[in-house]
N, C-alpha and C positions, 0 to 999 in steps of 0.2 A: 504494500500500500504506500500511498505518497503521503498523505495526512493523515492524523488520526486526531481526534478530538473527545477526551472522558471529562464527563461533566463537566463541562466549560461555558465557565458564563464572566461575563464583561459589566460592568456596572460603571455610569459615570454619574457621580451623586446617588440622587434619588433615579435615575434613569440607566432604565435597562438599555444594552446593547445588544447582550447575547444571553440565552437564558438555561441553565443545565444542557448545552446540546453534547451529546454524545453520537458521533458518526465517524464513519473513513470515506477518504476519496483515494479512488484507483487509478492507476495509470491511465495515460491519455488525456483526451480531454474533458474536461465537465464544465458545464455551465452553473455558474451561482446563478437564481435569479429572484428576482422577489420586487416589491416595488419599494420605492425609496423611502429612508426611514427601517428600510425591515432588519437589519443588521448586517446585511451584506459586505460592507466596510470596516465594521468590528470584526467580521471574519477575517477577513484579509490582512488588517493590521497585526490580528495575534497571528496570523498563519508567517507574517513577514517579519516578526519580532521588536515590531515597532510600538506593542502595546503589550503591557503585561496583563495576562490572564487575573480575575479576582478572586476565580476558584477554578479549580481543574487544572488540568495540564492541555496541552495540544505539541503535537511529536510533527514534525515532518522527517522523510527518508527514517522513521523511528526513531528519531534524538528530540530531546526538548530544543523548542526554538530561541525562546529566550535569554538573550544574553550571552548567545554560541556563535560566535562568527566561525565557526566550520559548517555550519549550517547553514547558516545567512550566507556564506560566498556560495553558497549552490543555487540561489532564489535570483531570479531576477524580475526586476517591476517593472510593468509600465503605468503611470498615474493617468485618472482620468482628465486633469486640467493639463496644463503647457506650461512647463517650469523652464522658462526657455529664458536667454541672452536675446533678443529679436538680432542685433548686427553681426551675432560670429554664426558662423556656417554649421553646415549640419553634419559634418565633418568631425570642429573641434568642439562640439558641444558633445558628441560621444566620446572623444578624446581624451576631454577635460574628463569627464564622469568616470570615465574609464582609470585614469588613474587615480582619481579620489576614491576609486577604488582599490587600486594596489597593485595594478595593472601597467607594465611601465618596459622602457625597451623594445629588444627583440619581440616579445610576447605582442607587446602594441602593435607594433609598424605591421605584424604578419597578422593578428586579428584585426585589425581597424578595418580593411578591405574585403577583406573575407563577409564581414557581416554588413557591413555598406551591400554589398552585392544580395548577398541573400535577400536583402529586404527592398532590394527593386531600389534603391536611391544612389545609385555608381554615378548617373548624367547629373544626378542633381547636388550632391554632397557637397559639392565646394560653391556653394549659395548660399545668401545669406537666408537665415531662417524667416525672418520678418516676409519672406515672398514666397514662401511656402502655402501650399493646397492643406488643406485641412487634413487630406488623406497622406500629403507627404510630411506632414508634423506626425501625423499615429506612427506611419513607418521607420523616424527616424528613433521617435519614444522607442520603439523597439528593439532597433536596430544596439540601444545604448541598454537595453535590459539585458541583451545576449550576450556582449562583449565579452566577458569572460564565462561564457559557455555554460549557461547555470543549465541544471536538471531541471529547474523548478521552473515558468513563464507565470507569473501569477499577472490577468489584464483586469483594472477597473474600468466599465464601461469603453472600450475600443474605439467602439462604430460611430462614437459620438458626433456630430458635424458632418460627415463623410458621405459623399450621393454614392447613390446606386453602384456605381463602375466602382468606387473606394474601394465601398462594403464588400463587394464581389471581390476583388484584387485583395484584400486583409484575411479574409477568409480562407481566400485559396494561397495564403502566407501561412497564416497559424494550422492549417491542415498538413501542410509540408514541413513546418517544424515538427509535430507531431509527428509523424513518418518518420522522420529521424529522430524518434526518440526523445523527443521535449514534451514532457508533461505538463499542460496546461490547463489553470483554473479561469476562467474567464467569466466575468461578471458582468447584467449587464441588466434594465429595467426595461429593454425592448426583447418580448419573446422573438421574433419569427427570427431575430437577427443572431439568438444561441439556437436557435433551430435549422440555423443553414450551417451551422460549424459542428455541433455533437446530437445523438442524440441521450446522451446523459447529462441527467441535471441535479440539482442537488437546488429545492426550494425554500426559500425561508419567507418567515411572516412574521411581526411582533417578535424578533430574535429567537423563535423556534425554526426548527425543521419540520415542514408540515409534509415532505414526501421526495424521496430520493428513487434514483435507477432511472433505468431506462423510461422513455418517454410512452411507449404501449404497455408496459409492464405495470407504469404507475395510473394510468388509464384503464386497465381491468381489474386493479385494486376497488374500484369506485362501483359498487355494484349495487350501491341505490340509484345511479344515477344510467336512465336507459342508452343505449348504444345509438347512434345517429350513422344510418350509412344510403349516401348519394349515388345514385344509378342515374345515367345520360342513356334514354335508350330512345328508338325510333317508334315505338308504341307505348308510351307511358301509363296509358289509361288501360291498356289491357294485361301489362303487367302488378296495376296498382290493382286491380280486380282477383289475380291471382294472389297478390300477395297478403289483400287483406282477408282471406280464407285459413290464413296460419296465424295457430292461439300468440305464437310470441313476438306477432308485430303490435305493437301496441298506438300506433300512430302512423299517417299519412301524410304527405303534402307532395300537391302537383307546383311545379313551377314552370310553367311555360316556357319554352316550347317544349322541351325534350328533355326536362329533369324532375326526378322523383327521389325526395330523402323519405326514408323511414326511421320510425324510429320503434326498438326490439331490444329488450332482456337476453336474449341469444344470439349475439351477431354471426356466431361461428355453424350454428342452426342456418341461417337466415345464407350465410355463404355458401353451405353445402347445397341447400336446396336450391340456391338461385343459378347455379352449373346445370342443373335439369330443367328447370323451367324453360331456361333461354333457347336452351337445345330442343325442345320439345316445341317448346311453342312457335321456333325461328324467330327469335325477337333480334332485331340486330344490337349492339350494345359499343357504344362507345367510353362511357367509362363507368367504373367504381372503385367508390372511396368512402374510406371512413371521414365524416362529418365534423367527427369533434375529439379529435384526438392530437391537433393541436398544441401547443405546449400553453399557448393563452387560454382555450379552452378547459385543459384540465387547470389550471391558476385559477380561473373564474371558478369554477364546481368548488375546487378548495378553500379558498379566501372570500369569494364575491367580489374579488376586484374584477372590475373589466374596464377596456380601452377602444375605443374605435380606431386610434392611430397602430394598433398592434404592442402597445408597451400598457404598464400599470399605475 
């Protein structure tokens, strides 16, 4: 495991952060997510040893974090604001960081380029920061987390600022780290955008954990709440006829022109049988998918947050 958290809880004052959580996170990636306010930052702090725990321990790679720079030189950050110089380059602002790390020499001069490259900024590195794209400031944050080759990528909020082409290009960065073996925690209060990097999450709410794992697996934990699954077919109304004859559909809706969600206590029921129907009856079928198995949707079922911009 890469963290480990026993009764751990954070207090500042009378104000909770973090409240007895007890969990691990395993290699690769996981998304924190939760909406703002929920202790996702007190995570992150005690996980990076910048905050001392008020009870409990939390271990990364299994050592305490606190107060252990063997530890700490394995971690690298990137913040969610821009702690930036705007006139020196993006260059010596890794540079610099780099040896205020302890990072100095030979070591420097052969990593400085190496990770410049990795993170898409070689054409741009010797710019001044101040005329940076909001997607080439996340990159360069990064670029300056990796410099001395941590195990650990710990991201608050990434995709922040960043259009569409960023988010996509940051993405298919930290999925390549990962590949080569960078364990990554990344945090973030917009679901779809930890939905396009992992599908393991790790939720918090009021400084609990309200549900971990994989994103279908904590989706048929919820077994008050019925299954929703959309069919695009070419005869909607003749399949919606057949299907409301089966005890475990428990609801309908047509949506014009050519889409049918249901909704069913048995969706695994409701799949086997829908392979005969289609065939039997020659229905043509363009798609199906599960409705609500979204990473905002099981949020909303769990907390009653919801968002129409996709975040909390």
């Amino acid at each position: 495991m890469v963290i480990e958290l026993n009764s751990l809880s954070k207090w500042y004052g009378e104000v909770i952060g973090l409240n007895n959580v007890t969990t691990t996170i395993e290699h690769g990636i996981t998304g924190l997510v939760g909406p703002n306010g929920a202790g996702k930052s007190t995570l992150m702090g005690l996980a990076m040893g910048q905050l001392r725990p008020s009870k409990g321990n939390i271990r990364v790679f299994g050592r305490e974090v606190w107060n252990n720079p063997a530890v700490l030189s394995n971690i690298g950050y990137c913040p969610e604001g821009d702690p930036f110089w705007s006139d020196v380059t993006g260059r010596q602002f890794v540079a610099f960081l780099a040896k205020a790390s302890g990072l100095h020499g030979a070591d420097l001069r052969k990593a400085l380029p190496e990770v410049i490259e990795m993170t898409g900024m070689t054409k741009n590195a010797d710019r001044a920061i101040k005329g940076y794209s909001k997607g080439m400031r996340q990159r360069i944050k990064i670029a300056q987390a990796l410099i001395h080759k941590p195990k650990l990528l710990i991201l608050d909020e990434p995709f922040t600022g960043t259009d569409p082409v960023g988010r996509h290009e940051l993405a298919n960065l930290l999925k390549g780290l990962a590949d080569n073996g960078v364990d990554i925690l990344v945090s973030s209060h917009v679901l779809h955008e930890v939905e396009a990097l992992t599908k393991r999450i790790l939720m918090i709410d009021h400084g609990r954990i309200v549900a971990q794992g994989h994103i279908a697996e904590v989706r048929r934990t919820l077994h008050n709440r019925p299954f929703a699954i959309r069919i695009r077919v070419d005869r909607p109304r003749r399949l919606a006829a057949l299907l409301a004859e089966m005890e475990v559909v428990t609801s309908l809706q047509m949506m014009p022109p050519d889409t049918l969600t249901i909704q069913t206590v048995s969706p695994d029921e409701i799949y086997d049988r829908l392979a005969g129907l289609i065939l039997d009856k020659e229905i043509a079928v363009q798609e199906i998918a599960a409705a609500d198995e979204s990473l905002e949707a099981i949020f909303g079922y769990l907390t009653g947050h919801r968002d129409r911009e996709g975040g909390l």
